[in-house]
Each structure stands twice: as C-alpha cells, then as structure tokens.
FIKE-804986 format. One record per residue (C-alpha): x, y, z; residue in one letter. Coordinates in Angstrom, 1 decimal. Layout:
N
+--------+--------+--------+---------+
|     px |     py |     pz | residuo |
+--------+--------+--------+---------+
|      X |      Y |      Z |       a |
...
+--------+--------+--------+---------+
***
This chain:
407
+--------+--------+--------+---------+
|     px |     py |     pz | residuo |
+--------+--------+--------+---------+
|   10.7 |    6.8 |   23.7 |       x |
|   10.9 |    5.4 |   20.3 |       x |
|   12.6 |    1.4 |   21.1 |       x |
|   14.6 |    0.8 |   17.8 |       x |
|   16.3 |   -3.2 |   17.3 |       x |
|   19.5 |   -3.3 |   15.2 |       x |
|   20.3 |   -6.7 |   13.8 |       x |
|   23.3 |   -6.5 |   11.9 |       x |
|   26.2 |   -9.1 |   12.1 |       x |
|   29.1 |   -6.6 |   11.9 |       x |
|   30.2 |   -5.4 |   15.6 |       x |
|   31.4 |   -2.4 |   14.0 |       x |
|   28.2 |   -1.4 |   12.3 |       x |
|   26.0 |   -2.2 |   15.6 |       x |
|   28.0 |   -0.1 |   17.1 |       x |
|   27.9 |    3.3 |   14.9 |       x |
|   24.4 |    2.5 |   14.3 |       x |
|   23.9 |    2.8 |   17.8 |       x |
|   25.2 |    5.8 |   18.7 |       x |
|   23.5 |    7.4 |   16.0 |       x |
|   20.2 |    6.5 |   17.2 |       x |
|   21.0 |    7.0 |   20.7 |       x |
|   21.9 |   10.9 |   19.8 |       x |
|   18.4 |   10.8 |   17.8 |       x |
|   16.6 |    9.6 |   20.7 |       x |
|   15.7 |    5.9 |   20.4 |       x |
|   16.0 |    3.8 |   22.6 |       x |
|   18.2 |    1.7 |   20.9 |       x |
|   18.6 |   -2.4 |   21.2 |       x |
|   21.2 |   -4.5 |   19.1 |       x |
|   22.0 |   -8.2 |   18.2 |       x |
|   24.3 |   -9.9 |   15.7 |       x |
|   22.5 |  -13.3 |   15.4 |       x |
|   19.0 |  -13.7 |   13.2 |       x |
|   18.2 |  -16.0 |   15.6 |       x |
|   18.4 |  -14.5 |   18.3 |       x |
|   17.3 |  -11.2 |   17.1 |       x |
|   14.1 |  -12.6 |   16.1 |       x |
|   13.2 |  -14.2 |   19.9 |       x |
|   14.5 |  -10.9 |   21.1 |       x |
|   12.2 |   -9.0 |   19.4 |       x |
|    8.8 |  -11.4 |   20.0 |       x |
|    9.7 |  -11.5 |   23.4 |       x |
|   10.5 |   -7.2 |   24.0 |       x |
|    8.6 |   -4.5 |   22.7 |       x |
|   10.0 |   -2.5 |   19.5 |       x |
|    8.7 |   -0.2 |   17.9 |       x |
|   11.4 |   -0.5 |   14.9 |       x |
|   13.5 |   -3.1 |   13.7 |       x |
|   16.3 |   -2.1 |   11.9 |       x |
|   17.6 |   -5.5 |   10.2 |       x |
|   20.8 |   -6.1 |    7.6 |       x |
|   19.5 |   -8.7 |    4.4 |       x |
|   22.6 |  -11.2 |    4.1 |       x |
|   23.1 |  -12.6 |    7.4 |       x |
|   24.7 |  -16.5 |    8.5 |       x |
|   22.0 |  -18.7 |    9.8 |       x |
|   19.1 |  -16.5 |    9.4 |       x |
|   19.2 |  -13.5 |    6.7 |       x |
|   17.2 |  -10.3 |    6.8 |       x |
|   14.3 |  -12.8 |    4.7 |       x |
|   14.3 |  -15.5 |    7.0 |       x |
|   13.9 |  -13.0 |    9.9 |       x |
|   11.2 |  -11.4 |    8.5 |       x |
|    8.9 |  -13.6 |    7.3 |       x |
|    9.4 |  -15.9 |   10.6 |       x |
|    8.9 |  -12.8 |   12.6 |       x |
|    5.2 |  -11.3 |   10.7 |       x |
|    4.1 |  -15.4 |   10.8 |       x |
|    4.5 |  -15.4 |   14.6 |       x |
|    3.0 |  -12.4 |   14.7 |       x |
|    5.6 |   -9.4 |   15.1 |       x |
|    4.2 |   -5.6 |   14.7 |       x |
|    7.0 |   -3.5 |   14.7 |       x |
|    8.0 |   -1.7 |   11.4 |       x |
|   11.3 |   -3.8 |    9.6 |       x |
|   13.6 |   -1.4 |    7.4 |       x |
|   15.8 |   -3.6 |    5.7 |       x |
|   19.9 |   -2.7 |    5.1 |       x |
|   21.4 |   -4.2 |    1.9 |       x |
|   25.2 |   -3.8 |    0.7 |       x |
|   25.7 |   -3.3 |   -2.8 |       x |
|   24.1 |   -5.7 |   -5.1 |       x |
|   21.4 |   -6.5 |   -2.1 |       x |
|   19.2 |   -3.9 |   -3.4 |       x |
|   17.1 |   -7.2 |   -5.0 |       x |
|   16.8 |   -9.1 |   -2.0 |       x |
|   15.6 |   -5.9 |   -0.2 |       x |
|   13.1 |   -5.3 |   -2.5 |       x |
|   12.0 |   -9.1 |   -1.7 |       x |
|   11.7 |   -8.1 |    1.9 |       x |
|    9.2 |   -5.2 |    1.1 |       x |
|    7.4 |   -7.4 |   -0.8 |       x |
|    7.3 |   -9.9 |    2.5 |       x |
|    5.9 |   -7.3 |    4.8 |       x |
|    9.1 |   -4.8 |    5.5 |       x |
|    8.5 |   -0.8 |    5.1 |       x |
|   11.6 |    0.3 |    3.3 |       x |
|   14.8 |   -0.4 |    3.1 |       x |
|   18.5 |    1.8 |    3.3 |       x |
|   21.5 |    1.0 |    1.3 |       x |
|   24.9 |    0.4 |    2.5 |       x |
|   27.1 |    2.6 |    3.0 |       x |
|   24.5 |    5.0 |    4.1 |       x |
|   24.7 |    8.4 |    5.0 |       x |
|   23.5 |    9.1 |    8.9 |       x |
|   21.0 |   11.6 |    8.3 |       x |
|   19.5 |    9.2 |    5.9 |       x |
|   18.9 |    6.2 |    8.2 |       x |
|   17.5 |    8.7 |   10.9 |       x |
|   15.0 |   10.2 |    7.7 |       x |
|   14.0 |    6.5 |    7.1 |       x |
|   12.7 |    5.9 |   10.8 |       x |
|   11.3 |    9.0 |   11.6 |       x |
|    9.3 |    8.3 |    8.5 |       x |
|    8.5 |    5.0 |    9.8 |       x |
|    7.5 |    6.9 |   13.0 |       x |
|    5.4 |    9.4 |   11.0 |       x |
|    3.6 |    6.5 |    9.2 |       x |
|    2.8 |    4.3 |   12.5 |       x |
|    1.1 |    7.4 |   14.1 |       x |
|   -1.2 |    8.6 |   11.4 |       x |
|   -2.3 |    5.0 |   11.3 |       x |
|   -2.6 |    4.9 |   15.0 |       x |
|   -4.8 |    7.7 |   15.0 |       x |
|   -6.5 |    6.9 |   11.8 |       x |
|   -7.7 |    3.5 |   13.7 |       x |
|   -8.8 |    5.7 |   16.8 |       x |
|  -10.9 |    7.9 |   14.7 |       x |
|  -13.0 |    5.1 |   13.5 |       x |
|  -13.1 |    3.5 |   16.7 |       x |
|  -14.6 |    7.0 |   18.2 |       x |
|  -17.6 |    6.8 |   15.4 |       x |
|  -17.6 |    3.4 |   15.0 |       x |
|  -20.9 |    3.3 |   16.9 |       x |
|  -22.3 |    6.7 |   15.7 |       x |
|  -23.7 |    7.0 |   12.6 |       x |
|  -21.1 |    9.4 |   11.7 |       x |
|  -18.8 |    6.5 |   10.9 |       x |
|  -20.1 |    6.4 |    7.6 |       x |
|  -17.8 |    8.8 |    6.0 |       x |
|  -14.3 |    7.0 |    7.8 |       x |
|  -14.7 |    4.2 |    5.3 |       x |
|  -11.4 |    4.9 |    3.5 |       x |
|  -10.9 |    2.4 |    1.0 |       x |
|  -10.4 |    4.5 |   -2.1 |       x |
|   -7.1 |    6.6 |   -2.3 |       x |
|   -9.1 |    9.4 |   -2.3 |       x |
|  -10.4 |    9.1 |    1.4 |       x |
|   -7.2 |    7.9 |    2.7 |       x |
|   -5.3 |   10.7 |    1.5 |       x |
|   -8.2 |   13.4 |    3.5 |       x |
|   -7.6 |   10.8 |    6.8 |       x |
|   -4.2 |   11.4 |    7.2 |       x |
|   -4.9 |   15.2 |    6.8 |       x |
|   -7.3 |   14.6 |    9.5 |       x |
|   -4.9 |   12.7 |   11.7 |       x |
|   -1.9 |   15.4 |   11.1 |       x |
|   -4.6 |   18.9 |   11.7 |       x |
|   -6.2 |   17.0 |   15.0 |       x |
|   -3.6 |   17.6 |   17.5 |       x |
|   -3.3 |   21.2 |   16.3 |       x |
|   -5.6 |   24.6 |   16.6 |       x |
|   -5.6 |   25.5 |   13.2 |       x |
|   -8.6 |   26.5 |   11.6 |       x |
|   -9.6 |   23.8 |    8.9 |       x |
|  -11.8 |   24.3 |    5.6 |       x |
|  -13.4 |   21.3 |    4.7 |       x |
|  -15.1 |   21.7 |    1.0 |       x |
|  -17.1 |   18.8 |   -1.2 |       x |
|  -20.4 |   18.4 |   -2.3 |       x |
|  -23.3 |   17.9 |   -0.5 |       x |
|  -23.8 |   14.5 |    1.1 |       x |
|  -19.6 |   13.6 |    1.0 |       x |
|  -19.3 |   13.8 |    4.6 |       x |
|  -17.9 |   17.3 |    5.7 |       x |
|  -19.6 |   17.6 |    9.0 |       x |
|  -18.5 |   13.9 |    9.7 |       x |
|  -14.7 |   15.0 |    9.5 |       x |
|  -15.4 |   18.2 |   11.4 |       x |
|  -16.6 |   15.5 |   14.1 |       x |
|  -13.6 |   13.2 |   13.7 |       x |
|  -11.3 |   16.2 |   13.8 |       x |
|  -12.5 |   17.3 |   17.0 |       x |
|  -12.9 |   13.8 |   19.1 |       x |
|   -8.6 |   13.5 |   17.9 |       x |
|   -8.3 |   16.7 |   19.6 |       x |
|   -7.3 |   18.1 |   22.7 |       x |
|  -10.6 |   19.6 |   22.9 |       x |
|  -11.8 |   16.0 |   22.9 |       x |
|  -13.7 |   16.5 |   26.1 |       x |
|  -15.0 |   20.2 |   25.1 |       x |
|  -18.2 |   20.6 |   23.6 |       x |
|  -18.6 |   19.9 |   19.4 |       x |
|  -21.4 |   22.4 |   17.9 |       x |
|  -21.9 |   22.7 |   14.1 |       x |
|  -24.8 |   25.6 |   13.1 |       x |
|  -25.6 |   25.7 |    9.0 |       x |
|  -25.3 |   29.2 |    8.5 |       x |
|  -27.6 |   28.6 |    5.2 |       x |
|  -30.3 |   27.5 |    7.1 |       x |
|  -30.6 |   30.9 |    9.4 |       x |
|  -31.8 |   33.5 |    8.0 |       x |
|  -30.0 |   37.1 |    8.0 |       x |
|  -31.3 |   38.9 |   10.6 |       x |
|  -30.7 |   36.4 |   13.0 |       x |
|  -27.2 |   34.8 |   12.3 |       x |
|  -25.5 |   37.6 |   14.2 |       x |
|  -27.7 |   37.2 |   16.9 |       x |
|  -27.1 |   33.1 |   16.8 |       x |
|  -23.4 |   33.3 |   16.3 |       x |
|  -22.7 |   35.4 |   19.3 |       x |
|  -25.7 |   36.0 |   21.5 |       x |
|  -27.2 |   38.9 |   23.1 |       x |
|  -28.1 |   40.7 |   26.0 |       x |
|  -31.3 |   41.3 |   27.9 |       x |
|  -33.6 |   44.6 |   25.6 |       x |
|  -31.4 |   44.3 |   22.5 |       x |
|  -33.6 |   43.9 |   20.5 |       x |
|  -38.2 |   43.3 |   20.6 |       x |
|  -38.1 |   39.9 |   22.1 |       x |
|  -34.7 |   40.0 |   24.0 |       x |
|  -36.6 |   39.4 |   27.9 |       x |
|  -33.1 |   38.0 |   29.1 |       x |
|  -29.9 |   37.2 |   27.9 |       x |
|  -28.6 |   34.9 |   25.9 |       x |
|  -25.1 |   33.7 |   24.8 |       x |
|  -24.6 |   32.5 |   21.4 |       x |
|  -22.7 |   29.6 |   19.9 |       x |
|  -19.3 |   31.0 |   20.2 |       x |
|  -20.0 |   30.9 |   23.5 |       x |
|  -21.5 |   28.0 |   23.5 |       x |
|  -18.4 |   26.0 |   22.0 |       x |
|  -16.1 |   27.5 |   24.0 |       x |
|  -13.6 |   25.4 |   25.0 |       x |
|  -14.4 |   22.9 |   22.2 |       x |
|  -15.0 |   23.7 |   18.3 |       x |
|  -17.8 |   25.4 |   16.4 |       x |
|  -18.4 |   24.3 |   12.5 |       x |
|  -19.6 |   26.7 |   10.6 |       x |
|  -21.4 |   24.7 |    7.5 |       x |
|  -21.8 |   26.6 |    4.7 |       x |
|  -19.9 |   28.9 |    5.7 |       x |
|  -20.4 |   30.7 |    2.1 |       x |
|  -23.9 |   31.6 |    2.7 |       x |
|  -22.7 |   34.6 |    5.3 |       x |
|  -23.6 |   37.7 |    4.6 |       x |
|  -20.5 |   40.4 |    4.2 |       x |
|  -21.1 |   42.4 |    7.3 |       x |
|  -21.2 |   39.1 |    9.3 |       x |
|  -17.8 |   37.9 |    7.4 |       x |
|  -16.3 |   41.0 |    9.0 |       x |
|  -17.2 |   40.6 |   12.5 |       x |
|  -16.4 |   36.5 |   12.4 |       x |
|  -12.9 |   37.6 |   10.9 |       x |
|  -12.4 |   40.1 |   14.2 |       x |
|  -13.5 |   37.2 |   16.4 |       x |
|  -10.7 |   34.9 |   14.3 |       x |
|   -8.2 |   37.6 |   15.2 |       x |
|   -8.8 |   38.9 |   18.7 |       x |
|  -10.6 |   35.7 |   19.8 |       x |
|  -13.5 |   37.8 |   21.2 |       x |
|  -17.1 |   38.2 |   20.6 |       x |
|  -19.6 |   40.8 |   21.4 |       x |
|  -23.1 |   40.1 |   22.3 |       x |
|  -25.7 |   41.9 |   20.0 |       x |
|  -26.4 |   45.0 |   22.2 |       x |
|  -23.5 |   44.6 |   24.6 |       x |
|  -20.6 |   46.9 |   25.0 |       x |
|  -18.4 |   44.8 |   26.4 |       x |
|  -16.2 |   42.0 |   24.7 |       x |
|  -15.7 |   38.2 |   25.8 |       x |
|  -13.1 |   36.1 |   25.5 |       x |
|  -13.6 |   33.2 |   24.0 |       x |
|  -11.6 |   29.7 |   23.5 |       x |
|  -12.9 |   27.9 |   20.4 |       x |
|  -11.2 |   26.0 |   17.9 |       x |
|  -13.1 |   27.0 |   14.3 |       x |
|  -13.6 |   24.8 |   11.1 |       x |
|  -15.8 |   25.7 |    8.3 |       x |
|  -17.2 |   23.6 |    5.5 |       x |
|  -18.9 |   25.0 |    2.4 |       x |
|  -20.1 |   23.2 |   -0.7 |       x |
|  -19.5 |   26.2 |   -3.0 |       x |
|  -15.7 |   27.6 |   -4.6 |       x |
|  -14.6 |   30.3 |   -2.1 |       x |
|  -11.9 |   31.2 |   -3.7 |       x |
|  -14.4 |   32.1 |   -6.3 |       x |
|  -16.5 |   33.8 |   -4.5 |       x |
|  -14.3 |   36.1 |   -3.0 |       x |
|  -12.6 |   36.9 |   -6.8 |       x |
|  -16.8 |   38.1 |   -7.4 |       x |
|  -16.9 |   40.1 |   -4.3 |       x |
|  -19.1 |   37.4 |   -2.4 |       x |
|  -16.8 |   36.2 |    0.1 |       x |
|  -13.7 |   38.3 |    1.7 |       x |
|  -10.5 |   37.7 |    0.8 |       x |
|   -9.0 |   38.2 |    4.1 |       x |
|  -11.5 |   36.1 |    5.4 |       x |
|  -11.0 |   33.3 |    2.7 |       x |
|   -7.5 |   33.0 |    4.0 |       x |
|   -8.0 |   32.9 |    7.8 |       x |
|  -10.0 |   30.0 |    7.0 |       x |
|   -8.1 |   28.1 |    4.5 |       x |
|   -5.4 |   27.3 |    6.9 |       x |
|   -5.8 |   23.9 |    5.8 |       x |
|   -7.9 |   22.4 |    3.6 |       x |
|   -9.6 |   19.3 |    3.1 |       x |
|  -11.3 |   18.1 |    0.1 |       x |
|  -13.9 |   15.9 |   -0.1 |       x |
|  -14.2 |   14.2 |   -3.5 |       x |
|  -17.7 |   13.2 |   -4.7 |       x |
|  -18.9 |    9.6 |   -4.3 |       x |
|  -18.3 |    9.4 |   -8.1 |       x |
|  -15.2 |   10.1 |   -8.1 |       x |
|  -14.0 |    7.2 |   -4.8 |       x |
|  -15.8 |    4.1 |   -6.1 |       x |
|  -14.2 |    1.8 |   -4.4 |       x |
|  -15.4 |    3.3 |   -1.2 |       x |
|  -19.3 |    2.3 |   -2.3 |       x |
|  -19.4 |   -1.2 |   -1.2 |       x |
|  -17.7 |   -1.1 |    1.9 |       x |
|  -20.6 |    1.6 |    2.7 |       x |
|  -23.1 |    0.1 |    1.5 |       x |
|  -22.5 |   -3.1 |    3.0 |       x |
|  -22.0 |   -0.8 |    6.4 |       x |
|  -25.5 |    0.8 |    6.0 |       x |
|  -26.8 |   -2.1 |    4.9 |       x |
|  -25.6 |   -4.0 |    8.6 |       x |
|  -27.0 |   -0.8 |   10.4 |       x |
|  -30.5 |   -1.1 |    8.8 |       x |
|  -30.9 |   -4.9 |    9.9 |       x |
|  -30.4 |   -3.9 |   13.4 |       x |
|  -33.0 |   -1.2 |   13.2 |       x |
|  -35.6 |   -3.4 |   11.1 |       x |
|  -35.1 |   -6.3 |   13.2 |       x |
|  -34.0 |   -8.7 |   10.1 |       x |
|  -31.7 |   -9.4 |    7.9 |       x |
|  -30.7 |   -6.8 |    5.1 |       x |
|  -28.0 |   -7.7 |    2.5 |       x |
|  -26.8 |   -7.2 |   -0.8 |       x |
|  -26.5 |   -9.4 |   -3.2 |       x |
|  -23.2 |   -9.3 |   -5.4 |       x |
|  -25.0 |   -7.6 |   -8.5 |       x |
|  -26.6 |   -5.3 |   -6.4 |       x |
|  -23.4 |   -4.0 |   -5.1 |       x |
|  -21.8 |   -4.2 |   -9.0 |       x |
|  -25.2 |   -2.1 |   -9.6 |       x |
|  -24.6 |    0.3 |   -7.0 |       x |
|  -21.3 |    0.4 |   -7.7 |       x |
|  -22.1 |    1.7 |  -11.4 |       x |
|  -24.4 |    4.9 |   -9.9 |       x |
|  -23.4 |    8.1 |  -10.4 |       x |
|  -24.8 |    9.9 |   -6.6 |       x |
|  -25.3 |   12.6 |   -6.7 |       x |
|  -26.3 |   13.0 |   -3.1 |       x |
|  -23.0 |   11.3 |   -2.7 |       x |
|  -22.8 |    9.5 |    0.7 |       x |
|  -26.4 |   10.3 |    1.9 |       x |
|  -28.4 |    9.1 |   -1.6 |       x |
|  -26.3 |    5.9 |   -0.9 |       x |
|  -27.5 |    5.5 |    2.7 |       x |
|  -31.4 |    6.6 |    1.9 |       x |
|  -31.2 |    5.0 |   -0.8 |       x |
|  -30.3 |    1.5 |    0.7 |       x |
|  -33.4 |    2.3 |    3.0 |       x |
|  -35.7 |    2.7 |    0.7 |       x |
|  -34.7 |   -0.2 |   -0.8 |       x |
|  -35.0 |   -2.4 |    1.7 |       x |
|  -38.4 |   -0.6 |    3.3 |       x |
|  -39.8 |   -1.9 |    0.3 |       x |
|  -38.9 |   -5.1 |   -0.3 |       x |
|  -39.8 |   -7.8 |    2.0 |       x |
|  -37.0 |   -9.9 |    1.0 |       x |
|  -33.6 |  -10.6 |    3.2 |       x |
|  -31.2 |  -10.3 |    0.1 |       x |
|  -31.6 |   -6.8 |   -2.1 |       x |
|  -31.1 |   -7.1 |   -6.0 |       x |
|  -30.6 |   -4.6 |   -8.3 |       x |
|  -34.2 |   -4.8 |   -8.9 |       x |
|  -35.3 |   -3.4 |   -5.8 |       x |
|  -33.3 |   -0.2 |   -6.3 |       x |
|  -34.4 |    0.3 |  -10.0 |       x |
|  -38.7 |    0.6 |   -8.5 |       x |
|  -37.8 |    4.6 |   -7.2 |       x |
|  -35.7 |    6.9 |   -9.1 |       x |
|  -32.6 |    8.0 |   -7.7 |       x |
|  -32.2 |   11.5 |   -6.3 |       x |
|  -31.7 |   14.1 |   -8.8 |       x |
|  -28.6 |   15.8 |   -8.4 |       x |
|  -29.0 |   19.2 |   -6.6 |       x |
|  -27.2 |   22.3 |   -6.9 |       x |
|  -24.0 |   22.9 |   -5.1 |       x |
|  -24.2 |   26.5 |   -5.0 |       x |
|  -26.1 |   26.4 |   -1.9 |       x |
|  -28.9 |   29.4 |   -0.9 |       x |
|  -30.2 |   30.2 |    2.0 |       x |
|  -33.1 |   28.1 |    3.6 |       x |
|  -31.5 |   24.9 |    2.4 |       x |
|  -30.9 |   22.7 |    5.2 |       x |
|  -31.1 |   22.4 |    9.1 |       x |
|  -29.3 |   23.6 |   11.8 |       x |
|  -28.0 |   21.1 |   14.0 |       x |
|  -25.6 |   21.5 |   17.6 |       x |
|  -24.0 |   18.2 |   18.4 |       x |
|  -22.2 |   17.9 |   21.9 |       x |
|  -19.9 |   14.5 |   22.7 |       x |
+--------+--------+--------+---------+
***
C-alpha cells in the first residue's frame, strides 16, 4: 500500500485530507510541524509526501530542500493557498513534482498522487529494464537521453505487464528487436522462453513450415517430427521481424493462430494450443501496404494493438554520445586497452547522419578503433573508411539472419 505523509499545520485540513486518502487507499501519515515532519519522514518510509508551502518554523521550502539534501526519495506535492502559487512553483524548481492549490477539489488531490504513483512506477521499471540488459549487448538501444527514446520507454514500461500484441516499427539498425527483448524480461513471461525469427530471411516455402512445425512424411525430407516456433515460444513471446515480408496465405493462417491461439503442424490434422505472447517489428509502412493489397488489413490491426516507434538515429541526437561512449567502454574490454573518444570526435559523430542508425554507430566505432593504434579516437580516425551507405527500408526477402534468443 501506497504510504502517503500529510504535513499541513491546520488540524482541520490533516484531518479531511486524511480521510480522503484513507477511502483512496493510502496508507496515510500526518504531522503539523516542519520539523518534525521532516525527521518523520527520513526516519519512516513514504512513498508520497503531501506538504502545505507557508508553514511556522519550517515552510513547505525549508522542508524540501532540507529533506532532498539529507537525502529523501519520496515524491513532494506541494499545497499553496491563494497567492502561494509562486512559492510553489519555487518548490518544483527545488526538487517537488507538482503542486495542488487551495481550496482544492478531492478528486483533484487523489488525480495528483495517483499521477505521482503512475510516474514513480514507469521509472521503476524503466531502471529495471536497463539493469536486465545492462550486461547484454542489447543495452544499447535503452540509452534514453533524447525525448524521443524516453517517450518509446515508458510505452515499453506501460505494454510489459500486459499480453497485448505490440508492433514495433523504425528503420533498420534503431533497435526494434532490442525493445521486443526488454518488453519481454518486464513481463510475466519473464522466465518463459524469448525467440525472434526474421521472416525476410526464410524463404517462402519454408516459413510455414518454420512458424508452426510439422509432422513426421509431410513433406520429402520430413523423417520425424518437428514443432515449430510457436511452439517453441510457447509460454514466452515470439517476434516476428519483418513481419512485412509474409507472404498473403501465411498472413491468413498467423491471423487464425492470433485468434484461436492454435496452430497446425504442416501435415497434421489436429490443432495445438498454444500460449505465446506475439510482437512484430517491420521496417516498412503497413498501413501502406495493406491500402496496396500487400499486407491484410485485418491482420494489420490484430497487430497494431500498440505501437511503438522507433525514430532514426538522426532524428534523437542527443542519444549519440551517451552510445557511443557505451560502445566505446565495451570495445576496451574486448581489445584489452583503452578505447575513448575524444570531445571532437564525439561533436563529429554527433554531426553524422546514420543511416544504419544504432548499428553503423557501434561498427562504426569498431572499425575505428581496429584501426587505429591509439588510446584516444579523433575525428580523423573515423573519416579513413566511408560510412555505410544508407540502405533501403523496404526490406526483400533474403536480407538478414534469423536469430532465436532464449533468456
């Protein structure tokens, strides 16, 4: 339960205040003093405190600031009176989340925490999602400094804990299979198996086969059988990348699987019920595709549940350094030295346009330090081998590699 602090010097007010966030469901705490507030709430744990701005002996601005420099976590909302609006905006300049003016309506004050609430767990989870694929070199794409990133993060931290189907789109190289990852390992289905299959990469004739296996004589070849990747994930979550590149009659069948949650084996005549959490990812426009007959409509929108955007590196620059700077502390530990980047290299990286987004930045950082022997990398370095040319985003077939990942 929620632990909320009221520090207000009116009895009155403590009181309603309360009672109000008792029916809410906080667990609700109260003092009249700064002072005392302020060892009350080092010395407990709140999750929420709940403070009035003019105050004798210590205001709502002395408590704050003398309760962030001794190292207090909980979220402060500030209450002002008429006229404190100012000295309430000081406070959210100091550190506080938001403040409520007085009088204030009920539901308002209630709105204000559970927003409070909202904000402290999709940072919570934001935090645990890099500390998952911290050590992976997944982690890449969880540098989030832009607003860009942020804003797909806290999609990812609101979809996780749910089993809706999730279509991640973005350019090649901007880190879709990344998020598929991070969505899954903030899941329930944590402990179930992750496997991703590039459906570009697998020629026609053999998706159906791939997708949901097939039993012993179904076709030359078939000595025994075998279950497919449905199967495969079941109990965890499949990514489908490039989800684009299926052919129509496959789009059908994956749309019955969507809806029944069964699969067939090729040459089977029974169905199996399977328990997998699907996310796709696809560089190309679906919604496009489908309006030209390429992609089903009903399809299109069993997938796009939710959808998650990746923007091209271009597009996030502040998120280049921080990466950089990350790839380049990876690549020491694998060449055994020191690899860093000078301040104009990172201004000259920062200037790039990427087109292989994410993945041209990492190789590209390789390269440069493969073939230099010195400790600090200058713009120089970068400028001896051309920069990946950008590559087409409508995909094709062949392009790629399929890869199954399990936790």
């Amino acid at each position: 339960m929620t632990r909320v602090l009221v520090v207000d010097d009116e009895p009155g007010l403590r009181q309603s205040l309360g009672l109000l966030l008792a029916d809410a469901g906080y667990d609700v705490a109260a003092e009249g003093n700064g002072t005392r507030a302020l060892e009350r709430a080092l010395a407990e744990s709140f999750d929420l405190v709940l403070c009035d701005v003019r105050m004798p002996e210590t205001d709502g601005l002395a408590f704050l600031r003398a309760y962030k420099g001794r190292g207090g976590t909980a979220l402060v909302i500030m209450m002002s009176a008429y006229g404190g609006e100012e000295a309430a905006l000081a406070a959210m300049k100091e550190g506080a989340y938001d403040y409520v003016p007085k009088p204030f309506r009920p539901d308002e004050v209630v709105l204000t925490l559970r927003k409070a609430e909202e904000r402290e767990r999709l940072t919570h989870t934001i935090a645990t999602l890099r500390a998952q694929l911290d050590s992976s070199p997944a982690a890449r794409a969880l540098i989030a400094e832009s607003p860009a990133m942020r804003q797909a993060l806290e999609v990812v931290a609101r979809v996780a804990g749910h089993p809706t189907t999730v279509l991640i789109t973005g350019e090649r190289g901007t880190g879709k299979e990344v998020i598929a990852q991070a969505i899954h390992r903030a899941s329930p289905r944590a402990t179930g198996p992750f496997v991703a299959v590039n459906c570009a990469a697998i020629p026609d004739t053999l998706l159906e086969s791939e997708l949901f296996g097939y039993v012993k004589g179904a076709f030359t070849g078939a000595a025994a059988d075998r279950p497919g990747l449905f199967e495969q994930a079941d109990g965890g979550t499949l990514l489908l990348d490039e989800v684009g590149e299926l052919p129509l009659a496959l789009q059908a069948k994956l749309l019955r699987v969507l809806q029944e949650n069964e699969i067939r084996r090729v040459g089977d005549q029974k169905t199996r019920r399977v328990d997998v959490r699907l996310l796709a990812a696809t560089a190309k426009d679906l919604a496009a595709e489908a309006v030209a007959g390429r992609f089903r409509h009903d399809l299109f929108d069993r997938l796009n549940v939710v959808a998650i955007h990746l923007r091209p590196l271009s597009e996030r620059r502040a998120d280049i350094a921080p990466l950089a700077g990350h790839f380049a502390a990876r690549l020491a530990g694998r060449l055994g030295r020191r690899v860093v980047l000078s301040e104009a290299a990172l201004a000259w990286l920062g200037e790039q346009s990427w087109p292989g987004n994410v993945r041209s930045l990492e190789h590209a950082i390789e390269r440069a330090a493969v073939l230099s022997d010195k400790e600090i990398l200058e713009p120089a370095d970068f400028r001896k081998e051309p920069l990946p040319a950008p590559r087409s985003l409508g995909g094709g077939r062949g392009a790629g590699s399929r890869e199954r990942h399990a936790p």
